[in-house]
C-alpha positions, 0 to 999 in steps of 0.5 A, a space after each residue: 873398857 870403862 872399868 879397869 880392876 887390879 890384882 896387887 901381889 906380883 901384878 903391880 909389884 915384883 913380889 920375888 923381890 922381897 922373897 929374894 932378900 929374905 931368903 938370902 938373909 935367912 939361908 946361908 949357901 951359894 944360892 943362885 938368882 935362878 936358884 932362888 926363883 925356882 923356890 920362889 915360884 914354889 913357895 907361891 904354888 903351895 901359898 895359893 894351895 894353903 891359902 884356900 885350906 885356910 880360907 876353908 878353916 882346913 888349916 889355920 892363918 899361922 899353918 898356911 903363913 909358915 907351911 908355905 915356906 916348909 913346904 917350898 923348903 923340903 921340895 929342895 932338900 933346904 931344913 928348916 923348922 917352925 921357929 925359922 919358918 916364923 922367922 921368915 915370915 916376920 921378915 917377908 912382911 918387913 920386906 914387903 913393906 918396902 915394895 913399890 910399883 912397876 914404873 910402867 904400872 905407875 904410867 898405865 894408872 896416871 893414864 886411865 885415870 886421866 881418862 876417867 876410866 873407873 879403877 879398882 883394886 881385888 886382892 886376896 889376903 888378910 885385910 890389915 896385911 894387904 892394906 898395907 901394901 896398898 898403903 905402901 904402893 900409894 895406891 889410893 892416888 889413882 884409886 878411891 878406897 871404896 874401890 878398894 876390895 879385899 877377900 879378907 875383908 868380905 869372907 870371899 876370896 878368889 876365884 870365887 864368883 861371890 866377890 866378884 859379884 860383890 864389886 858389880 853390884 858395890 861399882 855398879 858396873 857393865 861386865 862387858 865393859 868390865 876387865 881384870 889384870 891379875 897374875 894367876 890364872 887360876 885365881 885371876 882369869 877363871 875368876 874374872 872370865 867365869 863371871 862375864 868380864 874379860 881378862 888380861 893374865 899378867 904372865 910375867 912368870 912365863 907359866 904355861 897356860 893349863 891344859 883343857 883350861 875352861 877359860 882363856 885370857 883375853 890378852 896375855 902379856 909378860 912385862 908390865 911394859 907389855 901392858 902399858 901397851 895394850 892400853 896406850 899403845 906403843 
């Protein structure tokens, strides 16, 4: 592969992490890590749906950012109101602002840049938060911020076929030579597969792959240390 493309959020970073913290700050109760997770992976089915409402003008920034967590909230039987749910927005965001890399996500970047491999970065999300989070990661020390795309940023958001269409003409790339790192298979491997390149579905979750799914991924892996090894062997 010539040309190597990252997905950020729960890709390059444990994104449970930040959601961990804040839930625990934010609700009293015997909460168990599992416990936790579960609600976690919730609140990401309903972010990714709201996501889309919201990138359609369905709904507003502010419905999906809160609605999320109501949502994820009333499935487990947890109250919670607007003003809390605003509350934990505002601390999510703080909390992301203390992520960091895998450490074998930080080993793979080092190695394919010295490779002279072409990296790039595609994330959905509003432009200033996600920019900050890649600011935070130190990204740009193996990325140049040309090859920086966010669906922000270009009004198209993942797994459209437009913004991938815009990183092959802006990177002037070989699709076949072309893959795709993300966590979402929905977002990530249908994006990247329906559009020629190929795609590696960071399944660190362990979510089943959908029935009669159109596409597959190219590899599956479920640690960042088992993506490292695809690329630099074990």
């Amino acid at each position: 592969m010539d040309t190597i493309i990252f997905d950020v959020d729960d890709t390059l970073y444990d994104q449970a992490r930040s959601f961990h913290t804040t839930f625990r700050n934010m609700f009293e109760g015997p909460f168990t890590d599992e416990e936790i997770d579960q609600i976690y992976r919730v609140s990401r089915k309903y972010s990714e749906i709201l996501f889309d409402q919201s990138e359609a003008g369905e709904i507003t920034q502010f419905e999906w950012q809160t609605g999320r967590i109501i949502k994820a909230c009333k499935d487990f039987n947890i109250p919670i109101d607007t003003e809390k749910a605003v509350e934990f927005h505002h601390l999510y965001v703080e909390e992301q602002q203390k992520i960091f890399l895998f450490d074998e996500v930080e080993q793979l970047l080092e190695a394919l840049s010295k490779e002279g491999k072409q990296l790039a970065i595609l994330t959905n999300g509003e432009e200033k938060h996600q920019a900050k989070k890649i600011e935070q990661l130190e990204l740009t020390r193996w990325v140049p911020t040309e090859n920086i795309f966010i669906s922000g940023t270009h009004g198209h958001a993942k797994p459209k076929r437009e913004i991938f269409e815009i990183i092959e003409e802006k990177l002037g790339l070989d699709k076949t030579k072309t893959v795709y790192i993300g966590d979402s298979f929905e977002k990530d491997v249908i994006g990247a597969k329906q559009v020629g390149w190929q795609a590696i579905w960071m399944n660190h979750r362990k979510r089943a792959l959908p029935q009669n799914a159109a596409y597959k991924p190219d590899h599956e892996v479920y640690s960042a240390k088992e993506l490292l090894d695809v690329f630099v062997g074990k």
